[in-house]
PDB file with one MODEL, atoms N, CA, C and O in Angstrom:
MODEL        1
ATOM      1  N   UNK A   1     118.024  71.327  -4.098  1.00  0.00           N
ATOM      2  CA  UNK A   1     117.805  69.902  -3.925  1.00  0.00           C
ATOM      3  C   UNK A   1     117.060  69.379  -5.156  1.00  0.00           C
ATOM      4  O   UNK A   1     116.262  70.167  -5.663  1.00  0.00           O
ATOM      5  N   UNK A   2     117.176  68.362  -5.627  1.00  0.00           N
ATOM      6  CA  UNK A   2     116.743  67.799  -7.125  1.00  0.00           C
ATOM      7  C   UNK A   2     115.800  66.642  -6.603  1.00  0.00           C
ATOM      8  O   UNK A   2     116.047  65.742  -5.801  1.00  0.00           O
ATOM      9  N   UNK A   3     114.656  66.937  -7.295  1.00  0.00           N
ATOM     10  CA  UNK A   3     113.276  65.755  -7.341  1.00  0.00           C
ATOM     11  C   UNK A   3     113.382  65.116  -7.700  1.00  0.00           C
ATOM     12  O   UNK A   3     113.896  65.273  -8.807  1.00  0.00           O
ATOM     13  N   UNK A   4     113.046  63.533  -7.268  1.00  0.00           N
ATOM     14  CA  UNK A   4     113.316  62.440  -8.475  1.00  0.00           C
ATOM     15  C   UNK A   4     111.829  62.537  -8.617  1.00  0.00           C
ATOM     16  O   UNK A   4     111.049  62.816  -7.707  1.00  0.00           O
ATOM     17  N   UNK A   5     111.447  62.207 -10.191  1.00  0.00           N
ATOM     18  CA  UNK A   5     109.924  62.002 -10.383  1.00  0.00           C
ATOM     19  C   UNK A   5     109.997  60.150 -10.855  1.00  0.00           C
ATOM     20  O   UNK A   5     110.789  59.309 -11.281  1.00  0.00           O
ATOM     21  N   UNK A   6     108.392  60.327 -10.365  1.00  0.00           N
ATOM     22  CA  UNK A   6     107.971  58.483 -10.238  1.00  0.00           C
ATOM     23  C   UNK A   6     108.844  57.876 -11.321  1.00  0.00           C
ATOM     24  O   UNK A   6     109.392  56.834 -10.962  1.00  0.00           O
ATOM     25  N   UNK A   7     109.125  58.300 -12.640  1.00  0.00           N
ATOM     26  CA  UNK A   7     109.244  57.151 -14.161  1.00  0.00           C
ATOM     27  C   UNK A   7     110.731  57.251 -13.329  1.00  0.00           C
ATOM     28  O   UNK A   7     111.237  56.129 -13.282  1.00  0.00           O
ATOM     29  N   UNK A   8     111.365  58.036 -12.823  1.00  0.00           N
ATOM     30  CA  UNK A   8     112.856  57.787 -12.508  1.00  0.00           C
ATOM     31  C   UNK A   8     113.033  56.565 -11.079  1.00  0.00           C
ATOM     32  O   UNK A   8     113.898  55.697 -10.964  1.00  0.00           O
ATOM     33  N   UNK A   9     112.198  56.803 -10.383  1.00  0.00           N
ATOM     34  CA  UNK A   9     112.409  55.766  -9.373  1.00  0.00           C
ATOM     35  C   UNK A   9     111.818  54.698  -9.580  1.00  0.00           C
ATOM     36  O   UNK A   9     112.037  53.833  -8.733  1.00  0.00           O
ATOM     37  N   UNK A  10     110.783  54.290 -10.836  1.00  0.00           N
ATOM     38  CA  UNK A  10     110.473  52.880 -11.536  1.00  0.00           C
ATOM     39  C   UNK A  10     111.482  52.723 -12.340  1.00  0.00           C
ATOM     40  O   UNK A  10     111.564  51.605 -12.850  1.00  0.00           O
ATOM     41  N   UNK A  11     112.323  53.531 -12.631  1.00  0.00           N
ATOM     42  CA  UNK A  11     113.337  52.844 -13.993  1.00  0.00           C
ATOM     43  C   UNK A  11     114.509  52.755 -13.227  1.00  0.00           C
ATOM     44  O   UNK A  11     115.418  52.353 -13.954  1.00  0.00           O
ATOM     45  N   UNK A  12     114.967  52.997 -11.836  1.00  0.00           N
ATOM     46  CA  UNK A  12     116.101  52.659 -11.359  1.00  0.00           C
ATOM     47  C   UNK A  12     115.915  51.274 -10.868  1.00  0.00           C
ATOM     48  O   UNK A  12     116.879  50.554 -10.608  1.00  0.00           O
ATOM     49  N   UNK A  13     114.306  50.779 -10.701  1.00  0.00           N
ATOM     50  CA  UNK A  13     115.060  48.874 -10.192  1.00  0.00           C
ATOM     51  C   UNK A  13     113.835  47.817 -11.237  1.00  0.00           C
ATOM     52  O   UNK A  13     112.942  46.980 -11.101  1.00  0.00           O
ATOM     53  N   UNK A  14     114.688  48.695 -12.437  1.00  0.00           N
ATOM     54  CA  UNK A  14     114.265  47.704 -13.539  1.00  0.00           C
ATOM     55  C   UNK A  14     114.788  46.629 -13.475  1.00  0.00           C
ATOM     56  O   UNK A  14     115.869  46.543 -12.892  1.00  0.00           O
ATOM     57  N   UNK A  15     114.163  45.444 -14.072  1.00  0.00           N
ATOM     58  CA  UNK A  15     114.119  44.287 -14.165  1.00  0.00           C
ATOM     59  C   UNK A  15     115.692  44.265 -15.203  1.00  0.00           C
ATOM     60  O   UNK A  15     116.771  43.782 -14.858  1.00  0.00           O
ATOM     61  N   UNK A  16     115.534  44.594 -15.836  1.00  0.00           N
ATOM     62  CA  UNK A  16     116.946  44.858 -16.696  1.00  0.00           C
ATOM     63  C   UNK A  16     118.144  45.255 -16.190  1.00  0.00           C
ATOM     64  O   UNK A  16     119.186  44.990 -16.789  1.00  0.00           O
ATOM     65  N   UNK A  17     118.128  45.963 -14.982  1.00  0.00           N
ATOM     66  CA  UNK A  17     119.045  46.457 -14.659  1.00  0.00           C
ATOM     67  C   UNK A  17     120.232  45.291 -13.953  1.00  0.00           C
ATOM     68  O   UNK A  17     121.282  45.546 -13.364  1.00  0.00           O
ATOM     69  N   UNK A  18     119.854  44.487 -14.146  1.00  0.00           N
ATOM     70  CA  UNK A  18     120.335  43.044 -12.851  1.00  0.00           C
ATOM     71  C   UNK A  18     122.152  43.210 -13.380  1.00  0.00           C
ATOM     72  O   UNK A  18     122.516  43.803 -14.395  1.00  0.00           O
ATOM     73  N   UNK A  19     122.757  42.750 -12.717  1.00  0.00           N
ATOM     74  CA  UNK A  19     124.851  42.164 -12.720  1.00  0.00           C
ATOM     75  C   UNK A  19     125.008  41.883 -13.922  1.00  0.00           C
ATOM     76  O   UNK A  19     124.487  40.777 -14.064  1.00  0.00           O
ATOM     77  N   UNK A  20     125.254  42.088 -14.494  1.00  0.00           N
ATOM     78  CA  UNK A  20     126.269  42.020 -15.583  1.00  0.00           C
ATOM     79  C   UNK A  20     127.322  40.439 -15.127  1.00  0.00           C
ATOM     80  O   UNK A  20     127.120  39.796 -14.097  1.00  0.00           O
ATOM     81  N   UNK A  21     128.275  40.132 -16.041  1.00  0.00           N
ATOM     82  CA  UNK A  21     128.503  38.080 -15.806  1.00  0.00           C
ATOM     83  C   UNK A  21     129.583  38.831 -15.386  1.00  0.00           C
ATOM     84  O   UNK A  21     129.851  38.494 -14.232  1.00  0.00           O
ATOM     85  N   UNK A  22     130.538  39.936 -15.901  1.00  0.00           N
ATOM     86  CA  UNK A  22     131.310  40.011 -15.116  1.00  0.00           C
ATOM     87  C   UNK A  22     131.735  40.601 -13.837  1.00  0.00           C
ATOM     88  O   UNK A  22     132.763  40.429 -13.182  1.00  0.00           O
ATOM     89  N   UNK A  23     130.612  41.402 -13.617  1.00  0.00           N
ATOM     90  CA  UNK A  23     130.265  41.967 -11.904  1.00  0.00           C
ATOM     91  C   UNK A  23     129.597  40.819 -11.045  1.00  0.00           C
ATOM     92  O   UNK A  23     129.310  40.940  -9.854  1.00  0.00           O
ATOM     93  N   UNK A  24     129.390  39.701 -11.804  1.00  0.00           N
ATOM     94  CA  UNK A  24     128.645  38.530 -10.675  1.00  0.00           C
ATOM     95  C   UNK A  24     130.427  37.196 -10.354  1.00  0.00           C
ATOM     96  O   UNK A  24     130.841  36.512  -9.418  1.00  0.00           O
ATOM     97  N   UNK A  25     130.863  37.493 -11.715  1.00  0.00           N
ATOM     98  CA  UNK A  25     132.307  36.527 -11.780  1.00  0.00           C
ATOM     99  C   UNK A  25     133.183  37.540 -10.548  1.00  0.00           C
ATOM    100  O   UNK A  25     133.760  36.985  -9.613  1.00  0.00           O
ATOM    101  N   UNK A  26     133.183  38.945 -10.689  1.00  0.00           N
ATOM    102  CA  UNK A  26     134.142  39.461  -9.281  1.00  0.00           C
ATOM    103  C   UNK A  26     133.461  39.258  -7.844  1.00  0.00           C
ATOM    104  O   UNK A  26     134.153  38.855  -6.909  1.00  0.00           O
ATOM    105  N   UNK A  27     131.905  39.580  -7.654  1.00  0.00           N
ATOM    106  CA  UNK A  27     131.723  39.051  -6.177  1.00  0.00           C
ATOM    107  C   UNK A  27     132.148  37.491  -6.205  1.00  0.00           C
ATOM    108  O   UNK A  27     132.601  37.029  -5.157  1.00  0.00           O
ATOM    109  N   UNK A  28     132.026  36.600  -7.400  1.00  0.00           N
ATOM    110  CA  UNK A  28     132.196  35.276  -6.666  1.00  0.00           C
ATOM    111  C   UNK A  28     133.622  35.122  -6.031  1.00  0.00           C
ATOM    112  O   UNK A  28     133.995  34.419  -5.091  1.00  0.00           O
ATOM    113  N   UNK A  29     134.563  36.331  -7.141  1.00  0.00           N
ATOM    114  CA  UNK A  29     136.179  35.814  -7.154  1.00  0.00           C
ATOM    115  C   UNK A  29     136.150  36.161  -5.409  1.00  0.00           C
ATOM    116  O   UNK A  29     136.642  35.459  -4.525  1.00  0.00           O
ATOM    117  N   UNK A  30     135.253  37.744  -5.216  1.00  0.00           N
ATOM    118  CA  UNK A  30     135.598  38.444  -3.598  1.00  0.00           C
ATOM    119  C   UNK A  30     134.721  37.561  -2.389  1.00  0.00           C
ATOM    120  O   UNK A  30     135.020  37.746  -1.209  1.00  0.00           O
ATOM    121  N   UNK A  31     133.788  36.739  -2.705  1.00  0.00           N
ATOM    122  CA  UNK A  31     133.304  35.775  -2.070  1.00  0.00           C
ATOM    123  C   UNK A  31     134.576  35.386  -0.938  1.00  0.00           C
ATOM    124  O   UNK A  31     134.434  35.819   0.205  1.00  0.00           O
ATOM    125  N   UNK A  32     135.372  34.861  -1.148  1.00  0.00           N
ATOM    126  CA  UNK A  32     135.799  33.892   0.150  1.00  0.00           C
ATOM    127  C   UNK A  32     136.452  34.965   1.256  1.00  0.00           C
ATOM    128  O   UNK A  32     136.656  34.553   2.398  1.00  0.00           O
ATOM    129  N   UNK A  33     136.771  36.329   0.906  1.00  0.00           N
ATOM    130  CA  UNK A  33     136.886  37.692   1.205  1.00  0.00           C
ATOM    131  C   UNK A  33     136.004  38.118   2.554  1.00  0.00           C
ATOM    132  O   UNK A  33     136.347  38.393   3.704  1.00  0.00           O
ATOM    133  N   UNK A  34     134.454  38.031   1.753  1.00  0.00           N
ATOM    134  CA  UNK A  34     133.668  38.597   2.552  1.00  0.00           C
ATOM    135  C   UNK A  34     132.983  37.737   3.357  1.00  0.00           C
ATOM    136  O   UNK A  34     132.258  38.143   4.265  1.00  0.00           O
ATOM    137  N   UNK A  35     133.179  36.376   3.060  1.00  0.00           N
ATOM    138  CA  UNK A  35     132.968  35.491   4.300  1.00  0.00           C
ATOM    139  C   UNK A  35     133.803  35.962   5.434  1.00  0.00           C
ATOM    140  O   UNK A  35     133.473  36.585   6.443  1.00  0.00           O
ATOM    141  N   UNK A  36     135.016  35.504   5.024  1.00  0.00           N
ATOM    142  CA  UNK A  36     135.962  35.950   6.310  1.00  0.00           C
ATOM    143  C   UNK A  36     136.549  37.260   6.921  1.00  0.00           C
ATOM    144  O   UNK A  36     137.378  37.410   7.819  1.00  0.00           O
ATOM    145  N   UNK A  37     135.659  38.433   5.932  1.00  0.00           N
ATOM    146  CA  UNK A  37     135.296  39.639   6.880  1.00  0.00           C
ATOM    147  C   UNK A  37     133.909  39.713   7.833  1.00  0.00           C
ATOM    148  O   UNK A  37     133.477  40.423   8.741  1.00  0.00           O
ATOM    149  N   UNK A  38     133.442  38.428   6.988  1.00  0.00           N
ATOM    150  CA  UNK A  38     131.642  38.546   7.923  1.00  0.00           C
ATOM    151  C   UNK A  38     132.275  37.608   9.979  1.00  0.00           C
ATOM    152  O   UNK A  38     131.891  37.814  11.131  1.00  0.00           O
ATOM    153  N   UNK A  39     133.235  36.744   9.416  1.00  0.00           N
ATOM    154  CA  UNK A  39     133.269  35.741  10.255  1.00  0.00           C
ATOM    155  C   UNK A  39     133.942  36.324  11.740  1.00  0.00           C
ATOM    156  O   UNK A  39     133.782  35.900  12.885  1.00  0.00           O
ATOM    157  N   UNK A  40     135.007  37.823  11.067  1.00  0.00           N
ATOM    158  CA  UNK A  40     135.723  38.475  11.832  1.00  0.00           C
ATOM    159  C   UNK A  40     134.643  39.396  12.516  1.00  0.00           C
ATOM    160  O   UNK A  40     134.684  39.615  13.727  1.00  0.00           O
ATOM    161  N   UNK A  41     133.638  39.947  11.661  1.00  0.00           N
ATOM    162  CA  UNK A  41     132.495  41.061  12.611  1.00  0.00           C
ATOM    163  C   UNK A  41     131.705  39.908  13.696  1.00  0.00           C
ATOM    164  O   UNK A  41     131.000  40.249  14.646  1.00  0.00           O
ATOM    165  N   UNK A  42     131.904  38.979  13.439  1.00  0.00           N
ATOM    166  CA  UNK A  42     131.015  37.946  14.185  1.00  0.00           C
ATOM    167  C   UNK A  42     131.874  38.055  15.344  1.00  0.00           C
ATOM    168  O   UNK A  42     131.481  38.839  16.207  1.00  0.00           O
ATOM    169  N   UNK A  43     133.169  37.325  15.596  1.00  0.00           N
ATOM    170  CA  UNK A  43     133.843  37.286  16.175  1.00  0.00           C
ATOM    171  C   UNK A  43     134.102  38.657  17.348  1.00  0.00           C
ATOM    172  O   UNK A  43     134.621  38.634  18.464  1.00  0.00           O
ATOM    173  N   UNK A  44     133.800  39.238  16.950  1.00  0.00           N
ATOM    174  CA  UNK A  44     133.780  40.801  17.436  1.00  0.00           C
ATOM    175  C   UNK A  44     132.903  41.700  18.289  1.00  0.00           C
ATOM    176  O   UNK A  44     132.883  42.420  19.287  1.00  0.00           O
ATOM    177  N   UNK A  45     132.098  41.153  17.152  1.00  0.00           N
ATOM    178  CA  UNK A  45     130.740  41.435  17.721  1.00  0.00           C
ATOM    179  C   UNK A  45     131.071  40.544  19.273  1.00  0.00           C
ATOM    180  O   UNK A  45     131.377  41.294  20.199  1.00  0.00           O
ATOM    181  N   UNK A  46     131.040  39.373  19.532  1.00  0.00           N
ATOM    182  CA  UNK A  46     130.940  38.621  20.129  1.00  0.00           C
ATOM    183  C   UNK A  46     132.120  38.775  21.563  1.00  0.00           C
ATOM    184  O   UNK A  46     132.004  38.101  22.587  1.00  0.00           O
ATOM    185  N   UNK A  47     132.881  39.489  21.399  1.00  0.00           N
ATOM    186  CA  UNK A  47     133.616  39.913  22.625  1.00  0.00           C
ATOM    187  C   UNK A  47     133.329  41.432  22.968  1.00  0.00           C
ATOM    188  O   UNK A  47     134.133  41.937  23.751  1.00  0.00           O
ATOM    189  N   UNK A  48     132.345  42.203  22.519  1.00  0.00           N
ATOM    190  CA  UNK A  48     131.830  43.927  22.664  1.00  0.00           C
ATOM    191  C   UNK A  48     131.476  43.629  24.148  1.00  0.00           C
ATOM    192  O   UNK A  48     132.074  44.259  25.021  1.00  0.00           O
ATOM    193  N   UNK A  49     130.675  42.840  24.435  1.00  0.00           N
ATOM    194  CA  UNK A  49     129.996  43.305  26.224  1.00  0.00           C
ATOM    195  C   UNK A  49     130.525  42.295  27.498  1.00  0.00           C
ATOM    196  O   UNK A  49     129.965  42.005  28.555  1.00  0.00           O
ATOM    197  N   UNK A  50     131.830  41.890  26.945  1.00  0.00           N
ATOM    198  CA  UNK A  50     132.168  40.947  27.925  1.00  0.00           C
ATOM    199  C   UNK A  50     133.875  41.284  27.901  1.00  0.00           C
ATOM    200  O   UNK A  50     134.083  42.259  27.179  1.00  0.00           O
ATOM    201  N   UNK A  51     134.862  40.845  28.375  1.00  0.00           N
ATOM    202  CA  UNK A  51     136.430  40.499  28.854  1.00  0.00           C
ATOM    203  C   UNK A  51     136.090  39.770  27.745  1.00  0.00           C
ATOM    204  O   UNK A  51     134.999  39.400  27.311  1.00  0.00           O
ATOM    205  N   UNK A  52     137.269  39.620  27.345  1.00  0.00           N
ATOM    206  CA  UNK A  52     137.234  38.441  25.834  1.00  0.00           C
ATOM    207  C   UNK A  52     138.008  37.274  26.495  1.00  0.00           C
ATOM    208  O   UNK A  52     139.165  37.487  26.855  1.00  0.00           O
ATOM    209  N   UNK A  53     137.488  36.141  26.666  1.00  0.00           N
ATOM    210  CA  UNK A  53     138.570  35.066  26.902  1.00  0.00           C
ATOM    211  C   UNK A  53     139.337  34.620  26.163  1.00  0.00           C
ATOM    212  O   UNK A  53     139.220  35.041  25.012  1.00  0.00           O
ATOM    213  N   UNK A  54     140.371  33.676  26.397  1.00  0.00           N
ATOM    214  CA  UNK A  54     141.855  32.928  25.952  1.00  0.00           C
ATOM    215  C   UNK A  54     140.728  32.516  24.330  1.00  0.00           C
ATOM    216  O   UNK A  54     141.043  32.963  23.227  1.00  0.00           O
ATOM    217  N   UNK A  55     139.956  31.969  24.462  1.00  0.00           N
ATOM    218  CA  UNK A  55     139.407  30.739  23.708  1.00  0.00           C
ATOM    219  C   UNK A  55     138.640  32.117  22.542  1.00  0.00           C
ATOM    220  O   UNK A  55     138.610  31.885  21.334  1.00  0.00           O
ATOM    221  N   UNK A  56     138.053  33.535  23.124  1.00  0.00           N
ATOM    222  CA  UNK A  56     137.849  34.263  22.117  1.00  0.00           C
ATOM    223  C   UNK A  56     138.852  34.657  21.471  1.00  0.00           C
ATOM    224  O   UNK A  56     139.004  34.437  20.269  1.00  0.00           O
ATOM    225  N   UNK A  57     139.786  35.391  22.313  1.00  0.00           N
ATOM    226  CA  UNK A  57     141.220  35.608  21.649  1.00  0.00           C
ATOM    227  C   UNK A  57     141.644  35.212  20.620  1.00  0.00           C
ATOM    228  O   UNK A  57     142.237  35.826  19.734  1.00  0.00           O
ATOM    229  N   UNK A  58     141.203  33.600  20.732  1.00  0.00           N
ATOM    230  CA  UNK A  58     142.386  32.296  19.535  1.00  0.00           C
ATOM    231  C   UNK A  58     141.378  33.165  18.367  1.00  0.00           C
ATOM    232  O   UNK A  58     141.878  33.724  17.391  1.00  0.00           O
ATOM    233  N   UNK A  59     139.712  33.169  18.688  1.00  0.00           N
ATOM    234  CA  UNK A  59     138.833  33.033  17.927  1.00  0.00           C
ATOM    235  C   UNK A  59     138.972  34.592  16.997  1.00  0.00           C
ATOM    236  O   UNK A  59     138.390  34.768  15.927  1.00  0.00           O
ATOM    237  N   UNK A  60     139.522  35.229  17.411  1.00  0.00           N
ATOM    238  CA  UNK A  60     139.598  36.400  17.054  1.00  0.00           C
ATOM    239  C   UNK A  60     141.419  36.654  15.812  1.00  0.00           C
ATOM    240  O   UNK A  60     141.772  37.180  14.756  1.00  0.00           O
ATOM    241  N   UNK A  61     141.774  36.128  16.556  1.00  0.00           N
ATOM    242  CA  UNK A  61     142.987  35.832  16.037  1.00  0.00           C
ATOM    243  C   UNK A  61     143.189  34.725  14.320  1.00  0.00           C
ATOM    244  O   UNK A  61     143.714  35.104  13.273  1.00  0.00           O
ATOM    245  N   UNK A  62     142.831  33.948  14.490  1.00  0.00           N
ATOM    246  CA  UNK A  62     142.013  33.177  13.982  1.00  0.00           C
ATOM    247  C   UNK A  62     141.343  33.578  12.672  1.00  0.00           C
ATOM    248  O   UNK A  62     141.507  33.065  11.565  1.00  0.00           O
ATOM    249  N   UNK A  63     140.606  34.530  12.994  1.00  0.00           N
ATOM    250  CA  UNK A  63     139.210  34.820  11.910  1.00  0.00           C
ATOM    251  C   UNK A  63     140.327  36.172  11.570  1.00  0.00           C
ATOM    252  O   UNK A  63     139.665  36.482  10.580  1.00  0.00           O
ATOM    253  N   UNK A  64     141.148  36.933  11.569  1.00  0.00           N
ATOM    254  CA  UNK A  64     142.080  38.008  11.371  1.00  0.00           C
ATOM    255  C   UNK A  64     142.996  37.009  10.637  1.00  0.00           C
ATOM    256  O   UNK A  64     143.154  37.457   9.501  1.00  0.00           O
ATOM    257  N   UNK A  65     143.668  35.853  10.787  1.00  0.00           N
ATOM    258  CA  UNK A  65     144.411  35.336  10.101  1.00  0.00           C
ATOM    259  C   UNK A  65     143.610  35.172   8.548  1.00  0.00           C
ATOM    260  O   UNK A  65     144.141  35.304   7.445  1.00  0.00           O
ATOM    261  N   UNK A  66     142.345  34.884   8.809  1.00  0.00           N
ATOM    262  CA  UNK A  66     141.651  33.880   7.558  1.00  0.00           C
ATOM    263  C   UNK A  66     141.610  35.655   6.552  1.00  0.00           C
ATOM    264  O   UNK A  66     142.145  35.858   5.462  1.00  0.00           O
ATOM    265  N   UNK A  67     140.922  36.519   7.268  1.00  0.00           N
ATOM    266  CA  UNK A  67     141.053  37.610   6.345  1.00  0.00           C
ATOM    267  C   UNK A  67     142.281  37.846   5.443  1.00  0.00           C
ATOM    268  O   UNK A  67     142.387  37.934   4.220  1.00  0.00           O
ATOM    269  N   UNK A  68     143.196  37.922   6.474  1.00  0.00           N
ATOM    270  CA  UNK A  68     144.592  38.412   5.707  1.00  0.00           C
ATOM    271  C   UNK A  68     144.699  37.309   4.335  1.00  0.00           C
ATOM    272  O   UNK A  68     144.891  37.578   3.149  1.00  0.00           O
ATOM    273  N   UNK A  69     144.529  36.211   4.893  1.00  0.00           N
ATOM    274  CA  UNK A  69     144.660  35.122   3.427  1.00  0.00           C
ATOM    275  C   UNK A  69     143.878  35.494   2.348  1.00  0.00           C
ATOM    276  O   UNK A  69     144.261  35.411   1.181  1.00  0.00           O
ATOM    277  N   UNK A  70     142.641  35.958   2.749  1.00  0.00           N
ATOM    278  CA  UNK A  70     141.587  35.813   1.931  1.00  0.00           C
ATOM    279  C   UNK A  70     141.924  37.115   0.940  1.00  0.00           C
ATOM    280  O   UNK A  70     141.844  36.980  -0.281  1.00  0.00           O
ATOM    281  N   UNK A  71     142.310  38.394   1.553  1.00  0.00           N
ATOM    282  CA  UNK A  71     142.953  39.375   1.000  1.00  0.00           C
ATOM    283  C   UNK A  71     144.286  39.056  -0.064  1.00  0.00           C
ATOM    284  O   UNK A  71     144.294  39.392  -1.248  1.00  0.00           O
ATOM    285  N   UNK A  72     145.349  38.368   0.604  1.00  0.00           N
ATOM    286  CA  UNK A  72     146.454  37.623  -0.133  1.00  0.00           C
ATOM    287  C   UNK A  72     146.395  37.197  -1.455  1.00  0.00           C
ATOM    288  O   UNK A  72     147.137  37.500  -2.390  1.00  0.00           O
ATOM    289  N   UNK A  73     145.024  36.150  -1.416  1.00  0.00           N
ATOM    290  CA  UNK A  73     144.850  35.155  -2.459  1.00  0.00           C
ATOM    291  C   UNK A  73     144.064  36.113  -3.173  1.00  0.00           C
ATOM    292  O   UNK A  73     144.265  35.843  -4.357  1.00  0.00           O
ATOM    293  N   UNK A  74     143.153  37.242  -3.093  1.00  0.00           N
ATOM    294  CA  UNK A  74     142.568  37.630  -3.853  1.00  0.00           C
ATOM    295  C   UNK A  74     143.514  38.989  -4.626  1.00  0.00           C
ATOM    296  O   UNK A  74     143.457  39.027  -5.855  1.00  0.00           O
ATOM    297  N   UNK A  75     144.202  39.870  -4.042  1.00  0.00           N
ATOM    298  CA  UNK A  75     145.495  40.408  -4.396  1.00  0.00           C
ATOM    299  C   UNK A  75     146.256  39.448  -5.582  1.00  0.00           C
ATOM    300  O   UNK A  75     146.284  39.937  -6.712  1.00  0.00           O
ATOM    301  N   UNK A  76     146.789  38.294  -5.410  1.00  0.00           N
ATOM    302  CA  UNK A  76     147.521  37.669  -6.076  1.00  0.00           C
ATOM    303  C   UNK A  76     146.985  36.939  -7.534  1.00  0.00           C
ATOM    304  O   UNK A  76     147.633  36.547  -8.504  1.00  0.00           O
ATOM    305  N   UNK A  77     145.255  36.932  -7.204  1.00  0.00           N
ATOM    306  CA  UNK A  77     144.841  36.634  -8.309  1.00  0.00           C
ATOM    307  C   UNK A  77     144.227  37.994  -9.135  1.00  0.00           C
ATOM    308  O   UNK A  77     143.897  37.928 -10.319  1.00  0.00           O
ATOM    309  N   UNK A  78     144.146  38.989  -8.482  1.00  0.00           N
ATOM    310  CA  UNK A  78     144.443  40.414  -9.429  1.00  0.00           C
ATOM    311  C   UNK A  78     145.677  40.599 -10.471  1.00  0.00           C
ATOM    312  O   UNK A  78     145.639  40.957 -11.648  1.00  0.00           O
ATOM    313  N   UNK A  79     146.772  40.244  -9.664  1.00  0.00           N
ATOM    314  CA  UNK A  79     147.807  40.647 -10.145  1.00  0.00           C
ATOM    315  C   UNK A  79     147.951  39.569 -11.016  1.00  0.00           C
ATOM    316  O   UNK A  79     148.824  39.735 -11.868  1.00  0.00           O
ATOM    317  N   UNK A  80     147.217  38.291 -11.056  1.00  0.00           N
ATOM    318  CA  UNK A  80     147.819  37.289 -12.114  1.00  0.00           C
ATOM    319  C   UNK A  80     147.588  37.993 -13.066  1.00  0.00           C
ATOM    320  O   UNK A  80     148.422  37.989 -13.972  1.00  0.00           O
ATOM    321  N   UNK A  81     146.360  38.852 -13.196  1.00  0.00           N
ATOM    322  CA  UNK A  81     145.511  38.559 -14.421  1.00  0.00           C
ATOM    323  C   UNK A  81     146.387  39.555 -15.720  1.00  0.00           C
ATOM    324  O   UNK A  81     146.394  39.405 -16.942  1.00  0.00           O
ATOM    325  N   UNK A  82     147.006  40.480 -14.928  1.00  0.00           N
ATOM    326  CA  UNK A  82     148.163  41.847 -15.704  1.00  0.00           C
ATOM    327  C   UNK A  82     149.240  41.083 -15.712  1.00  0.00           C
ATOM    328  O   UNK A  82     150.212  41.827 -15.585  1.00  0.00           O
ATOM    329  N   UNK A  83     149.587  39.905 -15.802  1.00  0.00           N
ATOM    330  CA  UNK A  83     151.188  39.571 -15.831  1.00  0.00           C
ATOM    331  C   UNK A  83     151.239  38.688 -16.948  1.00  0.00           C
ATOM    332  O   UNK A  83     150.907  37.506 -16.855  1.00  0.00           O
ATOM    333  N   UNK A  84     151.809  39.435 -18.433  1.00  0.00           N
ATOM    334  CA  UNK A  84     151.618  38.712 -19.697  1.00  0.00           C
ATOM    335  C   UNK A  84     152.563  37.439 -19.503  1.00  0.00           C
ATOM    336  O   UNK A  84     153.552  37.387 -18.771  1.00  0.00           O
ATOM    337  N   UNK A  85     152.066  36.453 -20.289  1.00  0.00           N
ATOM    338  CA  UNK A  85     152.206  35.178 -20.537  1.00  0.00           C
ATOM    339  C   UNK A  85     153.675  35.158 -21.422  1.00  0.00           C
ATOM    340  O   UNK A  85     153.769  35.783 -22.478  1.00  0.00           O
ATOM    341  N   UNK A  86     154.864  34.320 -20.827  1.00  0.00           N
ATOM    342  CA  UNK A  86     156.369  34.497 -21.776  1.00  0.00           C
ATOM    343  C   UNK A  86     156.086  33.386 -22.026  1.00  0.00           C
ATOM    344  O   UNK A  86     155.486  32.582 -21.312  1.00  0.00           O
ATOM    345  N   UNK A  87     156.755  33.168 -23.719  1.00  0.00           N
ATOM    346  CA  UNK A  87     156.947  32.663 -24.701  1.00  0.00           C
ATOM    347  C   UNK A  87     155.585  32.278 -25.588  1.00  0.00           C
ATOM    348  O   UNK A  87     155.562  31.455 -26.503  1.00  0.00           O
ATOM    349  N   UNK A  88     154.591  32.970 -25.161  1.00  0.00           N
ATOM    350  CA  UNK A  88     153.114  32.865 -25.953  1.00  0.00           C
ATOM    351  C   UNK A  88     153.510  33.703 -27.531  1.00  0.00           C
ATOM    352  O   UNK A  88     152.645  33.824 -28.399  1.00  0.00           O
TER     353      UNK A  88
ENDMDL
END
């Protein structure tokens, strides 16, 4: 088993260490993503100790639709970014 000593566990949450522009530009791109994976655990959460009614159902259904989009649009703007530009 390997020791971490103190200078190693002060230099892992250096002040320096913060996101980088383009690891802060991909959570924003995965932003609308993880809303509507947060919105689906909500949803979920929310039918665990009960029969789920008609009206959770929609709600569940619903927040599973918004994911799939949110997946879609973020897929499609991956793939823009590899698809060279004709007649440039």
């Amino acid at each position: 088993m390997s020791q971490i000593t103190v200078a190693e566990a002060l230099t892992a949450f250096a002040p320096w260490m913060e996101p980088t522009d383009a690891e802060l530009d991909a959570i924003e791109a995965e932003m609308p993503l993880i809303t509507a994976e947060g919105d689906l655990l909500e949803a979920q959460i929310t039918t665990l100790d009960r029969t789920p009614s008609e009206l959770d159902a929609r709600r569940l259904r619903r927040a599973r639709r918004r994911v799939l989009a949110a997946r879609r649009d973020l897929a499609n703007l991956s793939a823009a970014a590899f698809v060279p530009e004709v007649g440039a």
